[in-house]
C-alpha positions in Angstrom: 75.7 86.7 81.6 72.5 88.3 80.6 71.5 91.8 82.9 68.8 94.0 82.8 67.8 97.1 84.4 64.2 97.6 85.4 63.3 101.4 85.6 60.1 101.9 88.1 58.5 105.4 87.1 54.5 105.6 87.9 53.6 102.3 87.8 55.5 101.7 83.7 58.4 99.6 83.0 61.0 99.8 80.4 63.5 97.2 79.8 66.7 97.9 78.8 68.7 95.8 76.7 71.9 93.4 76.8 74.9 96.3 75.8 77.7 93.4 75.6 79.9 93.2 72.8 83.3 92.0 71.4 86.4 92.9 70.4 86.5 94.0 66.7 89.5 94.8 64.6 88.4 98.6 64.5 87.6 99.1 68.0 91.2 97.3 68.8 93.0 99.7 66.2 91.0 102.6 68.1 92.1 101.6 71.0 96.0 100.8 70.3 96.2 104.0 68.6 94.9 106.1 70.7 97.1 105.2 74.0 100.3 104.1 71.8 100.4 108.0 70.7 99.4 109.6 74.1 99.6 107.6 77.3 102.7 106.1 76.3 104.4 109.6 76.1 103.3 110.2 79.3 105.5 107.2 80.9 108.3 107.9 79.0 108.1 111.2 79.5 108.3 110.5 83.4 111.3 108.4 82.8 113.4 109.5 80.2 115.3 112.1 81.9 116.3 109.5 84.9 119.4 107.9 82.9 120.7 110.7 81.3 120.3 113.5 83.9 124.6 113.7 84.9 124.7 114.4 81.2 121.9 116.6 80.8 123.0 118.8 84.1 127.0 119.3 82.3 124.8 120.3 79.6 123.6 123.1 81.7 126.7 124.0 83.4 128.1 124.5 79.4 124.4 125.9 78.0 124.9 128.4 81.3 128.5 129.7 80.6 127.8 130.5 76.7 124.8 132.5 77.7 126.3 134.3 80.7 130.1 133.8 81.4 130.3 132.7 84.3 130.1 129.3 86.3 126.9 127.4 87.4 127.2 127.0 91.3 126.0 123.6 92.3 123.7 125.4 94.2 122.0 127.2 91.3 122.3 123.6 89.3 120.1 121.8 91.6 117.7 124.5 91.3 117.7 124.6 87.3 117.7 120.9 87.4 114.7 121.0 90.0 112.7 123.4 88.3 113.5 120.9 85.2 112.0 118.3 86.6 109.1 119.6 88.7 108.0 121.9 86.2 106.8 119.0 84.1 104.0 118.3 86.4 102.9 122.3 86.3 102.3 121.6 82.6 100.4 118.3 83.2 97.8 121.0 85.5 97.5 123.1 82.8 97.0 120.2 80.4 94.4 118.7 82.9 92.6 121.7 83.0 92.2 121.6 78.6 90.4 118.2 79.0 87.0 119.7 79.8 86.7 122.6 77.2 89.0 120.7 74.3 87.1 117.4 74.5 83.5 119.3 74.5 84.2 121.2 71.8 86.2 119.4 69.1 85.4 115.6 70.3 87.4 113.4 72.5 89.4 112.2 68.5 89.8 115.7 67.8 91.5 116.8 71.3 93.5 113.9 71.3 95.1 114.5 67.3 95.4 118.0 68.3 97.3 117.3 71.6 100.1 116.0 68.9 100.9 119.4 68.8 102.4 119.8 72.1 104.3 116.6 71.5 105.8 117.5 68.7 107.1 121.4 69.5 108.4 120.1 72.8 110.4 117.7 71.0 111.8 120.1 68.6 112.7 122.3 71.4 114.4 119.4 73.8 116.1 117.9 70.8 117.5 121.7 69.5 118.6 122.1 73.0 121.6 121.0 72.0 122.4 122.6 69.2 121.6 125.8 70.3 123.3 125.0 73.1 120.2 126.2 75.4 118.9 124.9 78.6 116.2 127.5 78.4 114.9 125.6 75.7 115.0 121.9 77.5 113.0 123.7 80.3 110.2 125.1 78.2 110.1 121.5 76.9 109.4 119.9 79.2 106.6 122.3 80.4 104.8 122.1 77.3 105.4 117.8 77.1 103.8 118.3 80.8 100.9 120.2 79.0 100.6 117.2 76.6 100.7 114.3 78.9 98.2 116.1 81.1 95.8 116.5 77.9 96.5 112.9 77.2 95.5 111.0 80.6 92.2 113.1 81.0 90.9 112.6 77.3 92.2 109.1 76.0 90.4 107.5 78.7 87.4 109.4 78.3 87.3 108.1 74.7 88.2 104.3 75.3 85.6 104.1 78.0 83.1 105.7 75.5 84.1 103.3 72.3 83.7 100.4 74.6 81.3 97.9 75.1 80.3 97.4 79.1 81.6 94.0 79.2 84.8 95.0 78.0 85.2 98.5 79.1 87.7 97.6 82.2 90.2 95.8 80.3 90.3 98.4 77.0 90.5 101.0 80.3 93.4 99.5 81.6 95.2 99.5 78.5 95.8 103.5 79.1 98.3 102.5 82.3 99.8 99.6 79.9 101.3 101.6 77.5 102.3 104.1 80.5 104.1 101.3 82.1 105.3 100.2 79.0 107.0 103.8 78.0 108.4 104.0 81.3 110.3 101.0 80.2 111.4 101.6 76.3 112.5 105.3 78.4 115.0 103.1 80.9 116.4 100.7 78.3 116.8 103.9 75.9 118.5 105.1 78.5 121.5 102.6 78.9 125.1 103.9 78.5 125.3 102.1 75.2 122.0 102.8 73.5 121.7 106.7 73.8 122.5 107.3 77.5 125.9 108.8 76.7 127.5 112.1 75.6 126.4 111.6 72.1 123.0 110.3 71.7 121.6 111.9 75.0 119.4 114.4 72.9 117.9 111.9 70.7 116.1 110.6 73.9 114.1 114.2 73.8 113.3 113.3 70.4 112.6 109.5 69.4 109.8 108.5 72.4 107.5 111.3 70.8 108.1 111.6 67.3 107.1 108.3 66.8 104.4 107.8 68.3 103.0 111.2 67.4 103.6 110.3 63.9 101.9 107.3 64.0 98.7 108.4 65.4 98.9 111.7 63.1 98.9 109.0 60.2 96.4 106.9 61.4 93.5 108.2 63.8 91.6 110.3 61.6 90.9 107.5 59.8 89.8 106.1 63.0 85.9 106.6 64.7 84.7 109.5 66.7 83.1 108.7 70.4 79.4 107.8 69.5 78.6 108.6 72.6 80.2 112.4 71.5 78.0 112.3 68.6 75.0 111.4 69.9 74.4 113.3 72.9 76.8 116.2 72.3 76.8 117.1 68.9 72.8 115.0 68.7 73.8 113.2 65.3 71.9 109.8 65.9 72.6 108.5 62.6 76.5 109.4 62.5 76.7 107.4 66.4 74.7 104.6 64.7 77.5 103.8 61.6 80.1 104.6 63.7 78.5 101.7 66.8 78.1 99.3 63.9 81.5 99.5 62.8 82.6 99.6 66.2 80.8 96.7 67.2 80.9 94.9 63.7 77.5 94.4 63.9 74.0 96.1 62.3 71.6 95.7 65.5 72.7 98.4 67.9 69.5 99.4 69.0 70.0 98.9 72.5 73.2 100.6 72.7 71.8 103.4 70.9 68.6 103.1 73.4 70.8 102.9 76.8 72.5 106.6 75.1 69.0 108.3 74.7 68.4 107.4 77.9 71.4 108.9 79.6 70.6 111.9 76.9 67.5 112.3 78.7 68.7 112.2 82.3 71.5 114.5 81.7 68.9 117.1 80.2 67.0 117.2 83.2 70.7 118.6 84.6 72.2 121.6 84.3 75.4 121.7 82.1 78.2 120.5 83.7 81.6 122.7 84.1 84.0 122.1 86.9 82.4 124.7 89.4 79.2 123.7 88.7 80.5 119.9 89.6 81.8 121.5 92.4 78.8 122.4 94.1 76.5 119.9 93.1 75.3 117.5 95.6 73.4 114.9 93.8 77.6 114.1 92.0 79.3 115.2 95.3 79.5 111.0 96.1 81.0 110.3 93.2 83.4 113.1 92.8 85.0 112.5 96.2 84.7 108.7 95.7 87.3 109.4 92.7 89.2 112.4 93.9 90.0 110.4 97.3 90.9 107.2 95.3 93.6 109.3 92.6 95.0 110.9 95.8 95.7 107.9 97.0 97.3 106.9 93.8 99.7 109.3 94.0 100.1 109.4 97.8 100.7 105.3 97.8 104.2 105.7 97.5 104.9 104.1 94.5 107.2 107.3 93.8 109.6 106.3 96.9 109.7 102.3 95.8 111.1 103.4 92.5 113.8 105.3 94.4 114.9 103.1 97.5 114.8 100.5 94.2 118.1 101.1 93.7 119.5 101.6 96.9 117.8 98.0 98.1 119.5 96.6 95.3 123.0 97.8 96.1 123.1 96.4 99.5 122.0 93.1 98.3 125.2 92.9 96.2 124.0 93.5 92.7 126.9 95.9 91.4 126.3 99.4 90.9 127.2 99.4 86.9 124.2 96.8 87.0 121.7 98.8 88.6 119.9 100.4 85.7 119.3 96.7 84.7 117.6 95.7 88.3 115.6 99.1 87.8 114.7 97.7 84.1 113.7 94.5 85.1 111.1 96.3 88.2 110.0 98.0 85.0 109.4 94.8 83.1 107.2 93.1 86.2 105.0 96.6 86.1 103.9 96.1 82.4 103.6 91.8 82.9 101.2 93.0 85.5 99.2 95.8 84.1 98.8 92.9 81.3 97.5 90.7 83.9 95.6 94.0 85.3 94.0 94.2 81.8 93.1 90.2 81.4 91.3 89.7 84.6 89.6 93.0 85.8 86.2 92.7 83.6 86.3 89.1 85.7 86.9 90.5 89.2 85.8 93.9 88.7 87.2 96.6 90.3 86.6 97.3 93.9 88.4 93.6 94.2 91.4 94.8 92.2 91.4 97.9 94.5 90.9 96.5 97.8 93.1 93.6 98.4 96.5 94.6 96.6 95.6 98.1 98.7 95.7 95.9 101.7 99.2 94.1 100.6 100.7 97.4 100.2 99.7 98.4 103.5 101.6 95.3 104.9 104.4 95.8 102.2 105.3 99.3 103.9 105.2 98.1 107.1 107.5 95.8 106.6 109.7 97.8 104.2 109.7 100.1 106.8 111.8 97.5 109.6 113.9 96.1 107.0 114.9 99.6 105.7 115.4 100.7 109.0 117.5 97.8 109.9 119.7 98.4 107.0 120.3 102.0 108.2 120.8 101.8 111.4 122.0 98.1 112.4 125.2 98.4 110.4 127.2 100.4 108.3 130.8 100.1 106.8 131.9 104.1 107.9 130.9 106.9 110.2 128.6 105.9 112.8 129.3 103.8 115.9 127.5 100.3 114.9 130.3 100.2 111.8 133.8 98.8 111.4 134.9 102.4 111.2 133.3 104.5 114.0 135.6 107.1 114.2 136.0 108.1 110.1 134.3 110.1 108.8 132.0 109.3 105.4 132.0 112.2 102.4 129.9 110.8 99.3 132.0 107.6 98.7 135.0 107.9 100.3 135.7 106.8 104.1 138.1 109.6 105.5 140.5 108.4 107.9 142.6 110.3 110.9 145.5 108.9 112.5 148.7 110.1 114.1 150.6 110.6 110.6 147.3 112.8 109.4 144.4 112.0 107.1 143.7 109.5 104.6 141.3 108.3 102.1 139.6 105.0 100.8 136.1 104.7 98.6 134.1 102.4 100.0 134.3 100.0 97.1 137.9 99.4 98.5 136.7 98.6 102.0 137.0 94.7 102.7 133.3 94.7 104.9 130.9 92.1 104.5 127.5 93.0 105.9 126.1 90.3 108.4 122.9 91.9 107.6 122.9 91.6 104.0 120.0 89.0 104.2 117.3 92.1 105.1 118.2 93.6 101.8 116.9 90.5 100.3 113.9 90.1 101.8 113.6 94.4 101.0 113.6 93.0 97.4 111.2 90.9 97.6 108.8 92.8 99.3 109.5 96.1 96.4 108.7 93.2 93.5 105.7 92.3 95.5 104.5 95.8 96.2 105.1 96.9 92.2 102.6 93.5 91.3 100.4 95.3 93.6 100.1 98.5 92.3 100.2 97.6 88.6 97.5 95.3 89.2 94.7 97.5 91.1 95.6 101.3 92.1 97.7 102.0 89.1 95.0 102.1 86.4 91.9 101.9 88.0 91.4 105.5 89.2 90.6 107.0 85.7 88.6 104.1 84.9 86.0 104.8 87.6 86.5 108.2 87.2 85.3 107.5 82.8 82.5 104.8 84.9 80.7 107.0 87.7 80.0 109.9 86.0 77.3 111.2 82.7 78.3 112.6 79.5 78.0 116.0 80.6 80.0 115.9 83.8 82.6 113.7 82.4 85.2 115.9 81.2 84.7 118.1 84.1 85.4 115.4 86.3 88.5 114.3 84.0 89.7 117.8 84.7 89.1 117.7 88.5 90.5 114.4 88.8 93.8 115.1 86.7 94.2 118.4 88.5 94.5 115.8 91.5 97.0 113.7 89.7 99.3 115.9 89.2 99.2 118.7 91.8 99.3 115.2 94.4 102.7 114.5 91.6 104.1 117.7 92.5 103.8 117.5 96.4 105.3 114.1 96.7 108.2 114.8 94.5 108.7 118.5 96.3 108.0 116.6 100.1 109.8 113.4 99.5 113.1 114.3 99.4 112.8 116.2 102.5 111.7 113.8 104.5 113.8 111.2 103.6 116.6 113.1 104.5 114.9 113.6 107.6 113.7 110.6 108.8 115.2 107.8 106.3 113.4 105.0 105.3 110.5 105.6 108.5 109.6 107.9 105.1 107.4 104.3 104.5 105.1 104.8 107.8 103.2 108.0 106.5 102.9 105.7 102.8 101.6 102.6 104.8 98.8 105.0 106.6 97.9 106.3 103.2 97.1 102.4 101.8 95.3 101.5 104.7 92.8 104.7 104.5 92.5 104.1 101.1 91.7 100.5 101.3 89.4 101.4 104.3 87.6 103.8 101.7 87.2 102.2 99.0 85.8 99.0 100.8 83.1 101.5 102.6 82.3 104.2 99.8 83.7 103.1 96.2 80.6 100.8 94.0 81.7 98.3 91.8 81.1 99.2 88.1 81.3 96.0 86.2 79.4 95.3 83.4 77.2 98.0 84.2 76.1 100.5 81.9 76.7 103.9 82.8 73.2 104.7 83.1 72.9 101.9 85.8 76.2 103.2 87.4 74.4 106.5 88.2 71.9 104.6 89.8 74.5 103.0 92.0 74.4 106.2 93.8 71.0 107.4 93.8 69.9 110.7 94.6 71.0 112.9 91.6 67.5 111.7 89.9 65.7 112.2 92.6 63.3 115.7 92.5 63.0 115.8 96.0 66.2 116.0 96.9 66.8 113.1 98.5 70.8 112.0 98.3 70.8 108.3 99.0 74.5 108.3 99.0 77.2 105.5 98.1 76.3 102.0 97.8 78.7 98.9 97.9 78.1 96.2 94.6 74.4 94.7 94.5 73.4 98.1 95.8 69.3 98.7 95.3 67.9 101.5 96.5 65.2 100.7 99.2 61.8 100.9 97.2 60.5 102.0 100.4 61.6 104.7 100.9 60.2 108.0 99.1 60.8 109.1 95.8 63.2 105.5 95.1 62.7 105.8 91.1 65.0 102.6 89.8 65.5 99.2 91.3 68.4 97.1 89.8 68.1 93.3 88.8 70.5 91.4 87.4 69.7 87.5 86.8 72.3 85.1 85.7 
């Protein structure tokens, strides 16, 4: 496939170049390196206190009595082991918010090897922990990992989209949620009772998922290429962009790649510089900052967070023992990376807005009919304590059925109960619909929403925009995990409705508002949207894929071909 872009300005026309390019063993090293040491601590870093977290909370109840004497109330527990947890994503803000000044001023290489700094104290202190026999310290770990991980998924996709040739830029993009997915799962089979989820190993978890990799990428990336698109138009070193292209590209004519730079160059200066509240208030990149705003909130608002936890639950009542559920939760970890692979192989084919829209539109159905299934479960049957179970009239405390009669009260576990559920068969179908909604996510709406974010907007406003769209990430993170809980306890698995209304929005938004950015050059992306090059004023808005903006009407500048 052959495209050019014809650029209409008085009467003159310029065309630009064929940008394609292939897969070299540098830009494949670049591109393994950089998300094995960073993204990949983000997913394990989500994950990695899931199996061990019994453990790690006796660990507090000891840590809490050295330093003060007294008992920890459960009470107090859940709130140390809440602020634990949630705390994480208040580092991941304060991380988000280091992308823009950190990846302007020493590079998008340089912010990612000095993010390994993070890692690696947060390790020391999570791994000490237990040696110094201080929660305090576990806590402060995880707020500073948080720090890393947000620092992480703003930069490391800013550089892969900038090291990558158009024609490949989707799939080397996707490979940022891949190794996400991918250290969400070494975390959970870490995490077994037998490897290091047990009273003896539990601290090496807090140690192994980010040494490594930090130590790796330490070793290896400064050996590794700067963004030419960094050095050209932000630190204006044409020559050091031009070696660093042809060793990227493992070729010596880069002209046109060098050409389609200038250009943006140019553009951009005819803007002011770009920092968050200047981004804010623009109108020519208000389109495209909502466009990818709207699309992460979704992300985070789609309800992938309350899959991963009815996951178990669903499994249960199917029959798969409970000593066996970590391996059901492994393997719904397994068919997340198999499809971010497939993600990765077949989004440069499809594009994007197809990979958003249609497995947004299967989640929408998923939900709705999680949510009669679920409900069924809950309220057709149950083995104790409500009046459509064998034991109406006991009463249920955790496990245990509790039991009055004339002679007094008694107790049985649940386990112990002889029941068989005529209603196991909706826990099935439940399963399947959890597997189907994971291939969903992993294929479209799980990496795609810093892709665009890298794909719709200029050099200069990039890392703003990284900031403003991880800001998003992870403040949308911290209101699902603080609202979640509450209304499941509230309202059970009808939890699902408010996630199905989310998907459907979102896929009704992105069909109407979100371009499609294949193959296009970011240059030719901006054009997608119009209006931000245009003197007058004019704000042509959002177009759909084969968007040309109507030479007709006044100050058009740029009409689009492409020719097959």
């Amino acid at each position: 496939m052959s495209k050019t872009a014809k650029m209409q300005n008085g009467g003159s026309k310029a065309e630009v170049q064929n940008t394609d390019g292939r897969m070299t063993f540098l830009l494949f090293m670049s591109v393994f390196i950089s998300v094995f040491g960073s993204p990949f601590q983000y997913g394990y870093s989500t994950s990695v206190v899931n199996a061990p977290a019994e453990l790690m909370q006796n660990f507090y109840k000891k840590s809490f009595y050295n330093f003060t004497g007294a008992e920890l109330a459960d009470d107090s527990l859940t709130v140390l082991w809440s602020t634990t947890v949630s705390i994480y994503c208040l580092g991941g803000l304060i991380g988000s918010l280091l992308v823009g000044p950190l990846a302007s001023k020493i590079g998008r290489k340089g912010a990612i090897l000095f993010n390994n700094i993070f890692s690696l104290s947060a390790a020391a202190l999570m791994f000490g922990a237990r040696f110094a026999n201080s929660y305090h310290m576990i806590i402060l770990g995880r707020t500073i990992v948080g720090i890393h991980n947000g620092l992480s998924i703003g930069v490391v996709p800013m550089y892969l989209s900038e090291i990558s040739p158009p024609n490949l830029r989707g799939g080397i993009g996707v490979t940022s949620q891949l190794l996400t997915t991918i250290g969400i799962l070494v975390a959970q089979i870490l995490g077994l009772e037998f490897i290091l989820g047990n009273e003896d190993y539990w601290h090496y978890l807090m140690l192994v998922g980010y040494v490594i990799p930090s130590g790796i990428q330490l070793l290896i990336l400064p050996f590794l290429p700067e963004s030419p698109r960094y050095l050209l138009i932000d630190k204006d070193s044409p020559e050091k962009a031009k070696k660093v292209l042809q060793k990227l590209r493992g070729e010596k004519d880069v002209d046109a790649v060098l050409d389609d730079m200038k250009l943006e160059d140019e553009m951009q200066k005819k803007e002011p510089k770009m920092h968050v509240f200047a981004l804010l208030k623009s109108r020519a990149l208000r389109s495209q900052l909502v466009c990818c705003v709207l699309v992460m909130a979704g992300q985070q608002f789609s309800g992938i967070n309350a899959i991963f936890f009815y996951s178990t639950s669903i499994y249960e009542k199917a029959g798969v023992p409970k000593e066996y559920s970590p391996y059901a939760t492994i393997g719904t970890g397994a068919i997340n990376v198999f499809m971010t692979i497939v993600s990765v192989l077949v989004i440069d084919i499809t594009g994007r807005k197809v990979l958003l829209t249609w497995p947004l539109v299967f989640m929408t159905l998923a939900f709705a009919i999680l949510t009669v299934t679920q409900g069924l479960s809950e309220y057709l049957y149950c083995v104790c304590g409500c009046s459509q179970g064998i034991n109406p009239n006991a009463t249920l405390v955790g496990d245990v059925c509790q039991f009055v009669n004339q002679t007094g009260t008694y107790e049985e576990t649940i386990a112990n109960l002889n029941t068989t559920d005529p209603y196991a068969w909706i826990a099935y179908l439940s399963i399947v619909f959890v597997i189907l909604y994971i291939i969903a996510f992993a294929i479209g709406l799980g990496p795609i929403p810093f892709i665009i974010t890298t794909e719709m907007f200029r050099q200069g406003a990039r890392p703003a925009a990284m900031m403003l769209v991880g800001s998003t990430n992870w403040i949308s993170n911290f209101i699902v995990g603080l609202l979640f809980p509450l209304a499941q306890d509230k309202i059970g698995a009808f939890v699902f409705l408010f996630f199905m209304v989310v998907c459907g929005l979102t896929t009704a938004f992105v069909w109407i508002k979100v371009p499609e950015t294949k193959h296009k050059t970011f240059e030719e992306i901006q054009r997608l949207f119009g209006g931000q090059d245009d003197e007058t004023g004019n704000d042509w808005g959002v177009a759909n894929d084969g968007y040309i903006p109507d030479p007709h009407k006044k100050s058009s500048k740029y009409a689009i071909t492409t020719s097959l």
